[in-house]
C-alpha positions as CSV (number, residue, x, y, z in Angstrom):
1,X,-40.2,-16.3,-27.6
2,X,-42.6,-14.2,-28.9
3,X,-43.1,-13.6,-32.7
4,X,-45.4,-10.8,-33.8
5,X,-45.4,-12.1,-37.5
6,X,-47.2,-15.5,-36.1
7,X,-50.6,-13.5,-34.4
8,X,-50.3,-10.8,-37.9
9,X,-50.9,-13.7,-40.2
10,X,-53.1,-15.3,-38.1
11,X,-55.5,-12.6,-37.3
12,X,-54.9,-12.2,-41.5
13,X,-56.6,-15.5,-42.3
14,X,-60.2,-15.6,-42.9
15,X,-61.7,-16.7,-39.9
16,X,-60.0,-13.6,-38.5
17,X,-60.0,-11.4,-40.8
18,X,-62.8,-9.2,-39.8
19,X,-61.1,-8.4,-36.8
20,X,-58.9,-6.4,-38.6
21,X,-55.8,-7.0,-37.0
22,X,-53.8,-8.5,-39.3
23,X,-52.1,-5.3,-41.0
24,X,-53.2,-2.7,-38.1
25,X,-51.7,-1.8,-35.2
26,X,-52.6,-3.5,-32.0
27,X,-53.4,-1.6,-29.0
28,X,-51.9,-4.2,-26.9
29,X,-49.0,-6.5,-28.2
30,X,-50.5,-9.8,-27.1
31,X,-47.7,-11.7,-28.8
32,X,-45.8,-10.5,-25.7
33,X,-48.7,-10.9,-23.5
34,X,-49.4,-14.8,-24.3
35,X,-46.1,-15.0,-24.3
36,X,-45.2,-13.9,-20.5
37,X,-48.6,-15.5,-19.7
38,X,-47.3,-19.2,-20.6
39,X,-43.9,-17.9,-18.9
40,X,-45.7,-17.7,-15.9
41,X,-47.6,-21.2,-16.3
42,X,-44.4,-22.6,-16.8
43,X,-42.7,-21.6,-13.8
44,X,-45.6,-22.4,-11.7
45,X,-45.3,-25.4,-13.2
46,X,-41.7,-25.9,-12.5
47,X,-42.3,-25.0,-8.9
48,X,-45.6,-27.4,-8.6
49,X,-42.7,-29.9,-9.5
50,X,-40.8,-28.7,-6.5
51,X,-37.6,-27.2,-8.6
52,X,-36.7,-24.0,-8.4
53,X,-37.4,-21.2,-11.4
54,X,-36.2,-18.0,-12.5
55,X,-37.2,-15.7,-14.9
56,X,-34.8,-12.9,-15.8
57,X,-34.2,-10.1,-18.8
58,X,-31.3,-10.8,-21.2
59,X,-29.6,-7.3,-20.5
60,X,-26.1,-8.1,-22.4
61,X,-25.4,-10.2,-25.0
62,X,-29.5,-11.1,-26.8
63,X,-28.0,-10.8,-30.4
64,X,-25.4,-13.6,-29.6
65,X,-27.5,-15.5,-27.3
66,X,-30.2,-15.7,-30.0
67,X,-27.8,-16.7,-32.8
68,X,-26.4,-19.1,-30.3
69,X,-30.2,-20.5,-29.8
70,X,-30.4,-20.7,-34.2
71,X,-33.6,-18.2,-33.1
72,X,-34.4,-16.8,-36.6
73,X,-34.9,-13.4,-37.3
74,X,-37.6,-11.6,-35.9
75,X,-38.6,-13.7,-33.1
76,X,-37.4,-12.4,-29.7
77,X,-37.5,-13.5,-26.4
78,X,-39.2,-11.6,-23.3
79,X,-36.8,-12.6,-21.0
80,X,-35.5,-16.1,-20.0
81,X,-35.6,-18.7,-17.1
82,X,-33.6,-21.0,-15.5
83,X,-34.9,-24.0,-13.9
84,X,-33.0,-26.0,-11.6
85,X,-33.4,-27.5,-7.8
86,X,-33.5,-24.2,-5.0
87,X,-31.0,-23.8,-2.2
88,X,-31.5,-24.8,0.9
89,X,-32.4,-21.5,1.9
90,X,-33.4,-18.6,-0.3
91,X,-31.9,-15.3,-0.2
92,X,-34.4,-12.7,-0.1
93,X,-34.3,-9.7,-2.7
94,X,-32.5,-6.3,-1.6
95,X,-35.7,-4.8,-2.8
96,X,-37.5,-6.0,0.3
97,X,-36.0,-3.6,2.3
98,X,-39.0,-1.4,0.2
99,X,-41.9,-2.8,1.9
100,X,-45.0,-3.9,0.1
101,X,-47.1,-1.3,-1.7
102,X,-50.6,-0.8,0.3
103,X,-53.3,-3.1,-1.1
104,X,-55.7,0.1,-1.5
105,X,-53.3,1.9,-4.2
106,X,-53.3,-1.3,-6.4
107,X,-56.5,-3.1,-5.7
108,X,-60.1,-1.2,-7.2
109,X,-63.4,-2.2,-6.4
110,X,-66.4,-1.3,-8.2
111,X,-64.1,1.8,-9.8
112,X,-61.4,3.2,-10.1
């Protein structure tokens, strides 16, 4: 879950402050981005373990989901994950029938 009041009042306290952060708006929300960053530990984690792990958006249903959860206000989640043990054999994604993007129109070297 990531909560956008936590980083404001810390980048508020003094060994922050300077940074001015604390009342501004951020160019990047990184309470999002450290949040989906220790999403992605975890399920590497989880898979390390030899479960399986999905992470999925809530689409339908995050306002009773949350109050389900007793997540107070203002915190919300990026998404969730299920962990569990995988199938015997995995289904591969619709969306593979796409192809891979080419390496070269994601991947820079020395430049854009």
């Amino acid at each position: 879950m990531a909560d956008e009041r936590v980083y404001r009042a810390r980048y508020a306290e003094p060994d922050k402050v300077h940074t001015g952060l604390g009342d501004s708006d951020w160019a990047v929300p990184y309470w999002q981005i450290d949040t989906a960053m220790a999403t992605m530990n975890l399920l590497n984690a989880v898979v390390d373990a030899g479960l399986g792990a999905l992470f999925f958006a809530i689409f339908r249903g995050e306002t009773e989901l949350l109050a389900d959860l007793g997540v107070p206000d203002g915190v919300r989640p990026i998404g969730a994950v299920t962990v569990g043990h995988p199938a015997q054999q995995d289904r591969l994604s619709k969306s593979t029938k796409r192809g891979r993007v080419d390496l070269d129109q994601v991947v820079h070297r020395g430049g854009w």
